[in-house]
C-alpha positions as CSV (number, residue, x, y, z in Angstrom):
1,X,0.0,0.0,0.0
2,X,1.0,3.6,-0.7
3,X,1.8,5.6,2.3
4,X,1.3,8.4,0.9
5,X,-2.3,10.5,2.0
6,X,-5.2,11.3,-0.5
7,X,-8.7,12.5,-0.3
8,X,-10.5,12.9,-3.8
9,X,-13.5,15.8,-2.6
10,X,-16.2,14.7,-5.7
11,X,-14.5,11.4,-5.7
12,X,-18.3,9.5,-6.0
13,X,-18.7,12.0,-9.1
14,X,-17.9,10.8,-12.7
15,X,-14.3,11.7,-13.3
16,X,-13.5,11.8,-9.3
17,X,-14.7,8.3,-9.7
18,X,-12.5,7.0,-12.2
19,X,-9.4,8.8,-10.5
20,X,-10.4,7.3,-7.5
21,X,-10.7,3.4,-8.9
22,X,-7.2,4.9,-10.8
23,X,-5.1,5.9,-7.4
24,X,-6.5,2.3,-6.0
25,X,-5.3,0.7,-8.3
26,X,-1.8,2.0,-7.9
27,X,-2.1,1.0,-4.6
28,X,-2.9,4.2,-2.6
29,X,-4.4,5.2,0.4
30,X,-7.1,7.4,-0.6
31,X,-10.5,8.8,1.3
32,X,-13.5,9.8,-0.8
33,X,-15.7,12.7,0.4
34,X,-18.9,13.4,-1.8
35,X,-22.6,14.0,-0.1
36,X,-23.6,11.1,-1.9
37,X,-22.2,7.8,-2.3
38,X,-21.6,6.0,-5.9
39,X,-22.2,2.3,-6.8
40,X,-18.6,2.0,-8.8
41,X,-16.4,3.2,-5.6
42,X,-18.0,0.8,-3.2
43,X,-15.5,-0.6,-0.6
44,X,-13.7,2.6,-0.5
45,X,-12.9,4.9,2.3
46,X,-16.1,7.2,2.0
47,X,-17.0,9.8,4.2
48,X,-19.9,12.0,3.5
49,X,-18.9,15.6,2.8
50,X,-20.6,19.1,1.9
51,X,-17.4,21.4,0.8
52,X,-20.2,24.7,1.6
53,X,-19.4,23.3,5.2
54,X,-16.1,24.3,6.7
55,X,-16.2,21.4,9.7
56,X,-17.4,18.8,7.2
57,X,-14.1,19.2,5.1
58,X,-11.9,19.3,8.6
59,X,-13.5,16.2,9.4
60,X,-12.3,14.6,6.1
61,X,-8.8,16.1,5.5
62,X,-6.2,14.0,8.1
63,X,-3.6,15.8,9.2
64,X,-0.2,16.0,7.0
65,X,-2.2,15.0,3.8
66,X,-0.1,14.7,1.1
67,X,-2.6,15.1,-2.1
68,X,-6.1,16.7,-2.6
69,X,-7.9,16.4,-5.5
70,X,-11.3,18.7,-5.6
71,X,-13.7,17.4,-8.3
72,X,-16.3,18.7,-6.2
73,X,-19.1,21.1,-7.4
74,X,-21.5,22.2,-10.2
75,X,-20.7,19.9,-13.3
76,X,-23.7,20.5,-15.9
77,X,-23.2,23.6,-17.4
78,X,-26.7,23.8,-18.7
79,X,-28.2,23.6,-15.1
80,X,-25.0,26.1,-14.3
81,X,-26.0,28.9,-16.4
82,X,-29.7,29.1,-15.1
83,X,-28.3,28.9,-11.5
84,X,-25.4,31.5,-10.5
85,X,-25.5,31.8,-6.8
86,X,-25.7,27.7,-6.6
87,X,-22.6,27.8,-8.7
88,X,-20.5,30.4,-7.2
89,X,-21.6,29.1,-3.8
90,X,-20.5,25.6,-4.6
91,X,-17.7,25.8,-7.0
92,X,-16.0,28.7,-5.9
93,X,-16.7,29.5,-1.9
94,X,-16.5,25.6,-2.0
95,X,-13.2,24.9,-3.7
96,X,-12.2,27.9,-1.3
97,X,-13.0,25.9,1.9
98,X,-11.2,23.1,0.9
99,X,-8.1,24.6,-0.1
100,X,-8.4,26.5,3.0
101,X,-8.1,23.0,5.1
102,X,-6.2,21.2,3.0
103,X,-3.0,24.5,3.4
104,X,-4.0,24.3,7.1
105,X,-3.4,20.5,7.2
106,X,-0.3,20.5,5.3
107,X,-1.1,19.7,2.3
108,X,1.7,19.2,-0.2
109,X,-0.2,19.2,-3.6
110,X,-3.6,20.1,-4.1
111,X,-5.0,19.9,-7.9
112,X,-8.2,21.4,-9.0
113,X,-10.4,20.1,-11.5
114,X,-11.3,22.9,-14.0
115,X,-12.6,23.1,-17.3
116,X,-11.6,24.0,-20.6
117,X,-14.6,26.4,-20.5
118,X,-12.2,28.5,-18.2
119,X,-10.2,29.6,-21.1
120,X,-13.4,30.5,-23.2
121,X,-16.1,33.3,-23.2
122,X,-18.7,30.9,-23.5
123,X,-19.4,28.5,-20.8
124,X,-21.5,30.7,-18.2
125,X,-21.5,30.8,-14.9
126,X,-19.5,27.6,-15.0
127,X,-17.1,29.1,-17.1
128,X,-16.6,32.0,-14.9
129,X,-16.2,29.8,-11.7
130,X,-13.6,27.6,-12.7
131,X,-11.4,30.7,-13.9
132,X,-12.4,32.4,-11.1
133,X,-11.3,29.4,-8.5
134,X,-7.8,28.7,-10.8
135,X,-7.0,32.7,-10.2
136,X,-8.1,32.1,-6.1
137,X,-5.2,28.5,-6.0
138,X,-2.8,30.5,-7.8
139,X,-3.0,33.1,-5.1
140,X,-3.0,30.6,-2.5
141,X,0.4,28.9,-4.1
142,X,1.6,33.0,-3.8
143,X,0.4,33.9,-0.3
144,X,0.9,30.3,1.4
145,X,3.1,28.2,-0.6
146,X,0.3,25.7,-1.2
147,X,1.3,23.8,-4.6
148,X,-1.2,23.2,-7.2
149,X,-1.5,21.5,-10.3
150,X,-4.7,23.0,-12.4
151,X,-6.5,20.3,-15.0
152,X,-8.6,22.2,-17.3
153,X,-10.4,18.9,-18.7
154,X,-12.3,18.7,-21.9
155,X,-14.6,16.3,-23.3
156,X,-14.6,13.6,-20.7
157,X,-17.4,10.2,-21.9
158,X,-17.6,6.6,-20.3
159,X,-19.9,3.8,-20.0
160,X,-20.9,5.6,-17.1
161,X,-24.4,6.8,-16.2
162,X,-24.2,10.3,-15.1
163,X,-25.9,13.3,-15.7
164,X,-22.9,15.1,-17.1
165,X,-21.9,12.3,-19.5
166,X,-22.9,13.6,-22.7
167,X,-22.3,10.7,-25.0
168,X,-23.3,7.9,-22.5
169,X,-27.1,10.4,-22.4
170,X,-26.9,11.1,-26.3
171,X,-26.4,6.8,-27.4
172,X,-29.0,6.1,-24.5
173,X,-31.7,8.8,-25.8
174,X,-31.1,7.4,-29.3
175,X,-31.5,3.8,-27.9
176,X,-34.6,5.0,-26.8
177,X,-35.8,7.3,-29.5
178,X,-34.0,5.6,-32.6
179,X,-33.4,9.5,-32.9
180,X,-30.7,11.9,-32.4
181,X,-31.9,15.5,-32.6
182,X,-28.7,18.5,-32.2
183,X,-29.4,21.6,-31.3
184,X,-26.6,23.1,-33.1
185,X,-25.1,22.7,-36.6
186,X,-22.9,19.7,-35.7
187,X,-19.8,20.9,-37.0
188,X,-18.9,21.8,-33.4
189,X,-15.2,20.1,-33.1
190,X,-14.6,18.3,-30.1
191,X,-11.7,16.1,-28.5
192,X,-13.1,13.3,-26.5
193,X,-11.1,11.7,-23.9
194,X,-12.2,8.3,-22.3
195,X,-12.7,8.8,-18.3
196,X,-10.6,5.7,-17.4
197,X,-7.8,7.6,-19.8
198,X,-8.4,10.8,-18.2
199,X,-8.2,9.0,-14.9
200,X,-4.6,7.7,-15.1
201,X,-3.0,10.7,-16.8
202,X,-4.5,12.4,-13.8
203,X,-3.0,10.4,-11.4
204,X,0.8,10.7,-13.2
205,X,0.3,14.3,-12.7
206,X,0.8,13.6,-9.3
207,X,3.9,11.2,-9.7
208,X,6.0,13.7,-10.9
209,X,7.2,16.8,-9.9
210,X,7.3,18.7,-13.3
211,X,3.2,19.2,-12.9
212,X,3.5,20.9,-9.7
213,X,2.2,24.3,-10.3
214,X,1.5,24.0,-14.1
215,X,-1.9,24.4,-15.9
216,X,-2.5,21.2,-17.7
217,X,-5.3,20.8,-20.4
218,X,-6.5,17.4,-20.7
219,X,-8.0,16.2,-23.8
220,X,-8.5,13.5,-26.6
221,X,-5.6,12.7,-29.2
222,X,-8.6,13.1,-32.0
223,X,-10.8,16.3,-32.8
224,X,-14.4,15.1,-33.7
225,X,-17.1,17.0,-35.5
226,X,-20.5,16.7,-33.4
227,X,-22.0,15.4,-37.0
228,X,-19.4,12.8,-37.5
229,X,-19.9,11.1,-33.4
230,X,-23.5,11.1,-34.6
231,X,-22.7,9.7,-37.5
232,X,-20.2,6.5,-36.5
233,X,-22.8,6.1,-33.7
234,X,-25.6,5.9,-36.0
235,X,-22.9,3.7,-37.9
236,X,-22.4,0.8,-35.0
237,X,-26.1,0.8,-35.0
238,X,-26.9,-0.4,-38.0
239,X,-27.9,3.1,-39.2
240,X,-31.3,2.5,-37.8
241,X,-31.3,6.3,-36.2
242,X,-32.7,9.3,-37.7
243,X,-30.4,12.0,-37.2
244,X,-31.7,15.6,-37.0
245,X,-29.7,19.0,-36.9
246,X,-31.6,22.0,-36.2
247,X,-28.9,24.4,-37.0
248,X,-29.6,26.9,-33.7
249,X,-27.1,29.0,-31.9
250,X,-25.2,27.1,-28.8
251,X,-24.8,30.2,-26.2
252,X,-23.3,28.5,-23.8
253,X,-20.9,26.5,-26.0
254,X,-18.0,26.9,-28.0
255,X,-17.8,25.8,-31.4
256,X,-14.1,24.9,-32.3
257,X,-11.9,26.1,-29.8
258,X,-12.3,27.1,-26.2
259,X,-9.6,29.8,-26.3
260,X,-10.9,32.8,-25.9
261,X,-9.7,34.9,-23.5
262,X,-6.2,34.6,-22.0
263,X,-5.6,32.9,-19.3
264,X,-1.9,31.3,-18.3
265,X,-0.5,29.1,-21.3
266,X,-1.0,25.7,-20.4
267,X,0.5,22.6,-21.2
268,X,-0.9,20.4,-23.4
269,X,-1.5,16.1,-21.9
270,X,-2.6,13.5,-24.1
271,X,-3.1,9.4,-23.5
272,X,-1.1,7.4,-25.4
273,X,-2.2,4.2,-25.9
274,X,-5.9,5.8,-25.5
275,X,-9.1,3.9,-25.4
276,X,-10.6,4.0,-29.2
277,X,-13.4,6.7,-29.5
278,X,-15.3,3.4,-31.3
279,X,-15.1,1.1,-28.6
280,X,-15.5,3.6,-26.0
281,X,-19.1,4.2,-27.6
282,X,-19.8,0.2,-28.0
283,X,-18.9,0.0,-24.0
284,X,-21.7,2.6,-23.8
285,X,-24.2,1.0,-25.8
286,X,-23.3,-2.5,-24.0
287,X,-23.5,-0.7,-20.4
288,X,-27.5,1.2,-21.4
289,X,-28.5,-2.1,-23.0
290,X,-27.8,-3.8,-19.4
291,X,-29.1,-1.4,-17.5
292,X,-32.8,-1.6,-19.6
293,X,-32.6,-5.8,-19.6
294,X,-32.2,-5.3,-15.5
């Protein structure tokens, strides 16, 4: 077992969850703090958690940590831009509290989970609050000496069901539907990353000391037209789906490239080998199809 000390704040969320099953595998010790438990990290440290709550993250941090990961917060972006004080309250004020205990319990390396969205203009409220908390750990590295590493994540899809997995919700609506209606004009150009691949180049961040206090984006080794996922999707399904692009204006959403603004250069972390986008989407077909036959 690793002796080293890590709580993942989030860690029953989507990607907190794969980092989690990731940092066990390796062998570490690692405590999971979420206000609601998940059925893929059963068997792991949990403790319940809400980061708005100052004594709930003392409670969870042990003394002399050595890593904290926060993955805590608002993840949908949709539900993020109709919501700001939920947002700020939570993924802001609440990555504040944590880094707040973690510096006072010695931590040695916290790393925030941001967003591409925070080098963007679009993205909302939830674009604002993950630039917003990178500015507030980069202070914190200035004022207290608290290192950081900062993933700004980008399109992150498993066989997972969460409400923030767009591709796992897109094949199970078309399941469903045998339809697959875009709001856009699906030439939006993405670069998905598996979760499980996102998960272990995650973890080597923290295995080596030339991430400590860098920005790291984190995205697939592919870019992907929306139309074209639809498309090899509709593809593995026999082409039995009727695909339907209704050509309106995203708000919230970028289109080819998140930079927009800028923020501090970052440097640029790909997975190589890397889960193939194709059988990535037939893991999500095969995990929806089990979860309708049960």
């Amino acid at each position: 077992m690793n002796k080293r000390k890590i709580v993942v704040f989030g860690g029953a969320g989507f990607l907190g969850g794969y980092v989690v099953n990731e940092l066990e595998l390796r062998g570490y010790s690692v405590i999971v703090a979420d206000v609601h438990n998940s059925f893929y990290i059963k068997g792991s440290n949990f403790k319940k958690c809400d980061i708005t709550k100052i004594l709930d993250i003392e409670n969870v941090i042990p003394d002399d940590v050595d890593v904290v990961y926060n993955f805590a917060g608002f993840a949908n972006m949709e539900k993020a831009a109709d919501n700001p004080i939920e947002v700020i309250n939570l993924n802001i004020l609440g990555n504040l509290n944590v880094m707040e205990v973690a510096r006072r319990k010695g931590c040695k390396h916290f790393v925030f989970a941001s967003s591409a969205y925070a080098m963007s203009d679009k993205g909302s409220f939830y674009g604002v609050s993950k630039l917003s908390s990178e500015k507030i750990v980069e202070e914190y590295k200035k004022k207290y000496g608290l290192n950081f590493t900062i993933i700004r994540y980008g399109s992150v899809y498993s066989e997972r069901n969460f409400n923030n997995n767009y591709i796992y919700n897109l094949i199970k609506t078309a399941l469903l539907t045998n339809r697959i209606i875009h709001s856009g004009d699906g030439q939006e150009v993405r670069e998905y990353i598996h979760a499980a691949d996102a998960a272990s180049l995650s973890v080597d961040i923290i295995e080596d000391n030339k991430f400590l206090n860098q920005h790291i984006i984190l995205t697939g080794f592919e870019k992907m037209k929306r139309i074209e996922l639809f498309e090899m999707i509709n593809e593995i399904l026999g082409n039995t789906l009727q695909i339907q692009i209704e050509n309106t204006v995203l708000e919230n959403h970028y289109k080819i490239t998140p930079y927009s603004i800028q923020p501090i250069v970052s440097r640029k972390l790909i997975s190589n080998p890397f889960i193939d986008m194709g059988q990535g989407i037939l893991e999500c077909i095969k995990s929806i199809n089990n979860e309708q036959d049960n």
